[in-house]
N, C-alpha and C positions, 0 to 999 in steps of 0.2 A: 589602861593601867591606872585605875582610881587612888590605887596607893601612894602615885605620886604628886598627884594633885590636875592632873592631866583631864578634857575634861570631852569627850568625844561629841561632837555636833551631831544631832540629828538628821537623821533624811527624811527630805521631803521629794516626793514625787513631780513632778510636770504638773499641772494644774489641766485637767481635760480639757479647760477652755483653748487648750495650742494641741490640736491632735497631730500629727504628719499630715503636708500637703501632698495635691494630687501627684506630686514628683516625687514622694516619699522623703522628703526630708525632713530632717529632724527640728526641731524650734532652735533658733541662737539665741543668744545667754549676753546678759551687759551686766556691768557692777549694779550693786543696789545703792542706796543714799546712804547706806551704812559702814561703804566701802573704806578700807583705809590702809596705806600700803603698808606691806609686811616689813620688818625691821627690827632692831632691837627687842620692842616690846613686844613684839609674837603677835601682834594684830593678826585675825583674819582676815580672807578676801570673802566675800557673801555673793552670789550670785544669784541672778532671779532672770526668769524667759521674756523675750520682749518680741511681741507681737510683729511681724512685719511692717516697718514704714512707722511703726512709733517713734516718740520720739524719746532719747537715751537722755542719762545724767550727765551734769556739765561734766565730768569728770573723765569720761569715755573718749581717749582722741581718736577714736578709728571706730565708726556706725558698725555696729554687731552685724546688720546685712552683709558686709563685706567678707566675712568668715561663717559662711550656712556650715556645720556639724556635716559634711556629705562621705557618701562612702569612699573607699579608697582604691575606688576602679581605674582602669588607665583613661579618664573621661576625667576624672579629679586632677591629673596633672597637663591641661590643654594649655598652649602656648601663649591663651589671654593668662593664661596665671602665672606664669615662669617666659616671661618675654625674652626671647634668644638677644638682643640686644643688650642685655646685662650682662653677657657674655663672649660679647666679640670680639674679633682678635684685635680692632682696636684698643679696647681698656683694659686688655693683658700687655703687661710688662715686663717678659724676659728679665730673669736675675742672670746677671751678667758672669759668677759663679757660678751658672747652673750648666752640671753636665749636658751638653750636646745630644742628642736625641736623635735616633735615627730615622731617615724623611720618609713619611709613610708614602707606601707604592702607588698611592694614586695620582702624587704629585711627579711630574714630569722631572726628570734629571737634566742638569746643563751638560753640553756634552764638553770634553776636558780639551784645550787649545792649548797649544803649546805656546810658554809666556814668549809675548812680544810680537805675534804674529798680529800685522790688522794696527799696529800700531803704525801715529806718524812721524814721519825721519825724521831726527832733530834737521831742522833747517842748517846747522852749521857744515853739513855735509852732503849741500846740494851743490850743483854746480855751479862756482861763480869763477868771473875774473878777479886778481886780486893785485896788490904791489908785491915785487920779488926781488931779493938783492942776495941770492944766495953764491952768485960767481960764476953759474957753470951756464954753458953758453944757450941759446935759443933752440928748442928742440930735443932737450936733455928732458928725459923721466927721473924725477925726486921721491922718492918714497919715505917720508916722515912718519914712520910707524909707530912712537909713543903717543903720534895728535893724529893719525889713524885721516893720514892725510897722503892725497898723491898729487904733484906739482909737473905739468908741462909747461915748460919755461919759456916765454914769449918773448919777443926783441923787446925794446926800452924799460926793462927792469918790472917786468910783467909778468903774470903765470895765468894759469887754467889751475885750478885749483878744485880735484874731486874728493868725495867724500870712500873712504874703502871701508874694509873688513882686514884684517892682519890674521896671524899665527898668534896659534892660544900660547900659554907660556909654557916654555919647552921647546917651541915652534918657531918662534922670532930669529931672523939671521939679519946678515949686514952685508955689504959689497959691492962691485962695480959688477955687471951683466950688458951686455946687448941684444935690444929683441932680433930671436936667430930664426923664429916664423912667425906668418898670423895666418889662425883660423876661423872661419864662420860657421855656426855652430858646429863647434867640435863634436868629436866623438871624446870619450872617456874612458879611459883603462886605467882602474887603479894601479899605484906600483906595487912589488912584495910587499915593501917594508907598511904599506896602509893596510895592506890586505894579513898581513901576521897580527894586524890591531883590533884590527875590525873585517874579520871571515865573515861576518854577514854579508859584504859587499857586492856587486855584480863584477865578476871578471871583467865584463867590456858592458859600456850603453852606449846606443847611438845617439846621436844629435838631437837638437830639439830639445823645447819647451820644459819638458821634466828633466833636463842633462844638468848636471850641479855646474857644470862649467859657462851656462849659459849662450848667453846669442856669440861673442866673441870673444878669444882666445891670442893672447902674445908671451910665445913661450921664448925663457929668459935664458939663453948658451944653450950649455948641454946640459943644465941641472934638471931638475923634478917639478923646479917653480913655472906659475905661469901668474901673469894681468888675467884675469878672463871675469866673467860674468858672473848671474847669481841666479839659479830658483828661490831664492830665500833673502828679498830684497832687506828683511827687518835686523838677518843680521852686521847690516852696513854700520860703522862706528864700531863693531866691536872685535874681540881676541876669540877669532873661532876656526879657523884655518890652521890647515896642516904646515903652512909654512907659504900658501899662495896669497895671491891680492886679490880680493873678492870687491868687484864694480856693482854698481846697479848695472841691468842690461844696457838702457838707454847711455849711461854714461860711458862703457867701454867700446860702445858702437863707434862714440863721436870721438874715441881715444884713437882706434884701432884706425879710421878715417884720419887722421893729421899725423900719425908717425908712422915711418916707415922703418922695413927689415934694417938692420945696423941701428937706430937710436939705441944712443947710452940709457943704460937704468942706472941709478944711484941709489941704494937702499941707506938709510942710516937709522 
């Protein structure tokens, strides 16, 4: 557009002394000495072909060999050019905002465990001896249900002191009982009132290793409660029973061994 003062550069061709080499590439191009960066005053940029392996103007921070003019086949984007390393999952950094993404199929899924399982007991609810000044005489069962604690009372002001499982809330009771049997690995028959709650249930399991009541059993009067066992050692320390006292196996073993049929229970 001349009318504006506008002032259109000439073209000059390739100079035949740089024909394409035997790989068909085209000649690369460096600044000329005339070069001067674009800005304000509307400088050009001037270019001129540089022969291979010459040598460029001081001005040039990157050797024109490094960028040959080639065509744009898939041979143009080889991994010496675009190094996977520039983009590995180490130097991506998750925005901690950013929506969740769903995990593509080739990666393997964890499979889902129910919280707590595989964990280990707190030590406060292993078996130990302890001091005991609670009053009631040697041989008495304590059941301390808010410290999820069971106490066999020993002469000189002494206990056995196990770690339990209680009744969830709703479930929690209080009273005087006597153990009126004991079983080794029970059998199990829910009652109505479990089975109006949970119809999933089995009407009856036998004995053995997968029995919720576990290796032994001290059922308390004539009520529904028993002492017994656990398939589900993790839930010990906590409020998860219908209203019974849930032992590690090993520890209702060594219960069920030192009391006999008539000891008092004491729930408080």
């Amino acid at each position: 557009m001349p009318g504006r003062g506008y002032r259109q550069a000439a073209y000059a061709p390739a100079p035949a002394a740089y024909p394409p080499d035997a790989y068909g590439q085209r000649p690369a191009y460096a600044r000329t000495a005339g070069y001067a960066a674009a800005g304000p005053s509307g400088a050009q940029v001037g270019y001129a072909p540089v022969a291979p392996g010459a040598a460029l103007h001081s001005g040039d921070p990157v050797p024109a060999q490094a960028y040959p003019a080639q065509s744009y086949s898939g041979q143009s984007y080889s991994s010496q050019a675009y190094p996977s390393q520039a983009y590995s999952s180490q130097a991506y950094a998750p925005d901690p905002f950013e929506t969740p993404r769903a995990r593509p199929a080739s990666l393997p899924v964890p499979e889902a465990r129910e919280e707590g399982i595989g964990r280990a007991m707190d030590p406060r609810f292993q078996r130990q001896e302890v001091a005991y000044d609670g009053g009631q005489r040697p041989g008495t069962i304590v059941i301390d249900t808010p410290s999820r604690f069971l106490y066999l009372v020993q002469p000189g002001g002494r206990a056995l002191r196990y770690g339990i499982g209680v009744g969830r809330p709703g479930f929690t009771w209080s009273g005087m009982k006597t153990v009126s049997a004991k079983r080794e690995w029970p059998d199990w028959t829910p009652p109505a009132e479990m089975l109006r709650r949970r119809p999933d249930l089995p009407r009856h399991m036998a004995g053995g290793p997968a029995n919720p009541l576990g290796a032994r059993a001290l059922y308390l009067g004539s009520s529904l409660y028993r002492i017994h066992g656990t398939n589900e050692p993790h839930t010990i320390g906590q409020s998860v029973s219908s209203g019974c006292i849930r032992m590690m196996n090993e520890d209702v073993t060594d219960l069920y061994e030192r009391v006999p049929v008539g000891a008092r229970v004491q729930v408080i």
